[in-house]
N, C-alpha and C positions, 0 to 999 in steps of 0.2 A: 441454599447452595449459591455459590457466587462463581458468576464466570466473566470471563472475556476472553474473547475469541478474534482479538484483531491486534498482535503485539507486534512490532521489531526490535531487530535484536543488530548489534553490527555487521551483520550480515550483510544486510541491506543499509538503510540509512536511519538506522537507533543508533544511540550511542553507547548502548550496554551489551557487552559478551553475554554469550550462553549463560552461564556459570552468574554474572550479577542479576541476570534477570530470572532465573533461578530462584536465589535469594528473593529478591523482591518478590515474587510471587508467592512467595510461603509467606514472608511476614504481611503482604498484603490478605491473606486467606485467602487466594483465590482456589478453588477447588478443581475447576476446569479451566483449560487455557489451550488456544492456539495462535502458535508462531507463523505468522503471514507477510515474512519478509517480501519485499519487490520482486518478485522474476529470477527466483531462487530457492533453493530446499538446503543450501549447507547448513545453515542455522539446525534446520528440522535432524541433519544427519549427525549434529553433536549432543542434540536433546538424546533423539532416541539411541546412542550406546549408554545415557543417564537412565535410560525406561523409569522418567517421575512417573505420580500419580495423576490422572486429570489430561496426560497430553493428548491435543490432537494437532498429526502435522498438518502445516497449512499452507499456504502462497496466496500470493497478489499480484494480477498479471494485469498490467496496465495495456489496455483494447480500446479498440474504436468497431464498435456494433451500428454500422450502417453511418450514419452522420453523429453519432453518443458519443464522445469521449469519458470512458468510462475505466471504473476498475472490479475484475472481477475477483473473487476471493476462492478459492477452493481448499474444501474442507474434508476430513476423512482423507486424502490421497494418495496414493503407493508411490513415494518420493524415486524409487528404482524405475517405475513404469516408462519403458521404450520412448514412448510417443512423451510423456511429461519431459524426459530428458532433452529428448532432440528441440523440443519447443524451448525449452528453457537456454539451449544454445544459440539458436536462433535469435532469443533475446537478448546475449551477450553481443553478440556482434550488431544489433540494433539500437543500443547500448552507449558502444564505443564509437557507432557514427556521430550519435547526438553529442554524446562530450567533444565530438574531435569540433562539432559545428558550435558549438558554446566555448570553447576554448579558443577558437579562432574567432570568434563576436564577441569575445572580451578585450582581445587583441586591436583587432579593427578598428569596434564603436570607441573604448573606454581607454585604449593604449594600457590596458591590465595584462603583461605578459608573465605565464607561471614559470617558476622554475623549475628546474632539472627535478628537482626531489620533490615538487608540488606534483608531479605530472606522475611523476612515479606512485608516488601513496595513491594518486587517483588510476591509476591504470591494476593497481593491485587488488583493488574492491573487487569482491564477489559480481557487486550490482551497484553500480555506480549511478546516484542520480543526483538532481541539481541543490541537493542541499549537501550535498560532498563538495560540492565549489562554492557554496554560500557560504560554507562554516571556513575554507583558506582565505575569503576577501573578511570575513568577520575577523578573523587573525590578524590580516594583515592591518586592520584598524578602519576598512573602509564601509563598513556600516554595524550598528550596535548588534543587531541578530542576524541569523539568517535568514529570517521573515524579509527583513527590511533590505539586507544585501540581495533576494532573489525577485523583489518588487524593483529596483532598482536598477542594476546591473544583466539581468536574466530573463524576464518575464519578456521582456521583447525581440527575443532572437526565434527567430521562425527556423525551427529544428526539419521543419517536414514531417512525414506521416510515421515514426518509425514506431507504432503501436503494434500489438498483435494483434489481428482477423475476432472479431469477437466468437465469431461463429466455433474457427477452430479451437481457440481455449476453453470454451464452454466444452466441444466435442473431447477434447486431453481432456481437463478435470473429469470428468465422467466418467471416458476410460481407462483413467488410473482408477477409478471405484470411489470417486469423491463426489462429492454436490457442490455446484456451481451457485453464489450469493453475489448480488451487488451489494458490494461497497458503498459507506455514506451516497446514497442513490440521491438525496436533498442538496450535493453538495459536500464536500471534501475543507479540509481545510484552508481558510485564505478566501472560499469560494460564495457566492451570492449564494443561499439557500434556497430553491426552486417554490414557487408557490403551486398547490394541488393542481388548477388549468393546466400548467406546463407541465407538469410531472408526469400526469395519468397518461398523456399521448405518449411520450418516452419507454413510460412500464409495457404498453402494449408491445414495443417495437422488442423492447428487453427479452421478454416472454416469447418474441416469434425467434430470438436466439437462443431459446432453450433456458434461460434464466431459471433456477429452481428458488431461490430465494435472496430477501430483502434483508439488508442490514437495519434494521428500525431501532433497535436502542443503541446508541452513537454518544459521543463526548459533545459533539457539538450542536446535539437537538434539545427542544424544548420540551417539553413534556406534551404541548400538541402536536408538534410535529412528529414525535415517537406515534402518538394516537391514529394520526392519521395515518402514517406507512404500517400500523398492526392491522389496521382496517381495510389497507392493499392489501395488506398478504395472506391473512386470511379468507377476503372476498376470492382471493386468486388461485386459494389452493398454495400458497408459497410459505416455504420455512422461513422463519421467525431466527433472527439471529443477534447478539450484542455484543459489543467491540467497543474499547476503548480507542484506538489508535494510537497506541504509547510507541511512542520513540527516545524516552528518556530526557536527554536534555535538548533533542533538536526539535520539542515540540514543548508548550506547556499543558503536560496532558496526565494525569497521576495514573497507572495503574490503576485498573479495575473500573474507571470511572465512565459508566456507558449513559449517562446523561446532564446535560446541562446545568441543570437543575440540581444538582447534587450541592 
């Protein structure tokens, strides 16, 4: 059986609809799959009137758990559930501070002012985040990807804390009826991969947020480093979970692909 369980879709910041990545998931085989756009379920609400085979809805709520900056994944969820909703609104407008603060630091440091119809397409996103303004300076011709235009332009404008409470999204996942997973917990894309020392004081803090499980098979681990977060999470009593992180072309990450090594 082949799975992953960490996809975007343009919902969030992939750049394939429901309906291509659909496709792509069939001719990739994959059998199981969950849709885990950023701080959003619309994606999940176009899948399910498709009712494919394999689905589970999902989301990705970008949190800060004590001094972690982290991303939590929630799996199984009741995309309808009260307390998911209102959270997920709360993310929108925490959202729109951060673009309006990167929008005005492009302005400021780089004299990069958007246009009328740039600001537009970006205020129309579901869940707007900074690789939606990576991929209009990559346009505009002012760096070759959006790796390189949010290294550049981006990575240094101090947005402020606008994360979710770890504590609360662990507590929403849950009572929508889902299970709460850290995300690439070694490190995300772009990011220094943590060594075990660092790591295991982290898991503990994770855990006292309610943490139910570890992302260990990832795009961007080695095949020790998968060994060692299986050997967390089993020592820990925590579910076992693998994720590609496909965003289509804002990432280079093929579907299905849950380790390095491949």
């Amino acid at each position: 059986m082949k799975v992953d369980l960490h996809i975007h879709s343009n919902c969030s910041d992939g750049s394939d609809s429901v309906d291509e990545l659909l496709n792509k998931i069939k001719k990739a085989g994959i059998d199981v799959f969950a849709l885990t756009d950023h701080d959003t379920t619309e994606g999940c609400k176009e899948i399910k009137k498709l009712n494919p085979k394999g689905f589970i809805p999902g989301i990705e709520l970008t949190c800060l758990c004590g001094n972690i900056k982290c991303h939590i994944l929630g799996y199984g969820i009741d995309i309808e559930n009260p307390k998911l909703k209102a959270l997920i609104e709360k993310g929108k407008d925490l959202r729109r501070q951060k673009l309006e603060t990167r929008i005005n630091f492009l302005k400021d440091k780089w004299d990069i002012e958007l246009t009328t119809e740039e600001k537009e397409w970006l205020y129309s996103r579901k869940s707007v985040v900074k690789t939606h303004l990576a991929n209009i300076l990559v346009k505009r011709g002012l760096a070759a990807n959006n790796i390189e235009a949010m290294k550049k332009y981006l990575d240094d404008c101090k947005t402020g804390n606008t994360r979710f409470d770890g504590q609360e999204a662990i507590s929403v996942i849950k009572d929508s009826g889902g299970f709460a997973v850290w995300a690439h917990p070694l490190g995300g894309e772009g990011e220094k991969h943590m060594a075990p020392n660092d790591f295991l004081p982290r898991l503990e803090i994770m855990k006292g947020f309610g943490i139910q499980g570890l992302e260990c098979f990832y795009s961007r681990y080695t095949e020790e480093e998968i060994e060692f977060l299986v050997e967390c999470a089993q020592s820990n009593n925590l579910i076992i979970t693998s994720g590609s992180d496909y965003h289509g072309t804002n990432k280079d990450i093929p579907i299905g692909k849950i380790t390095s090594d491949e």
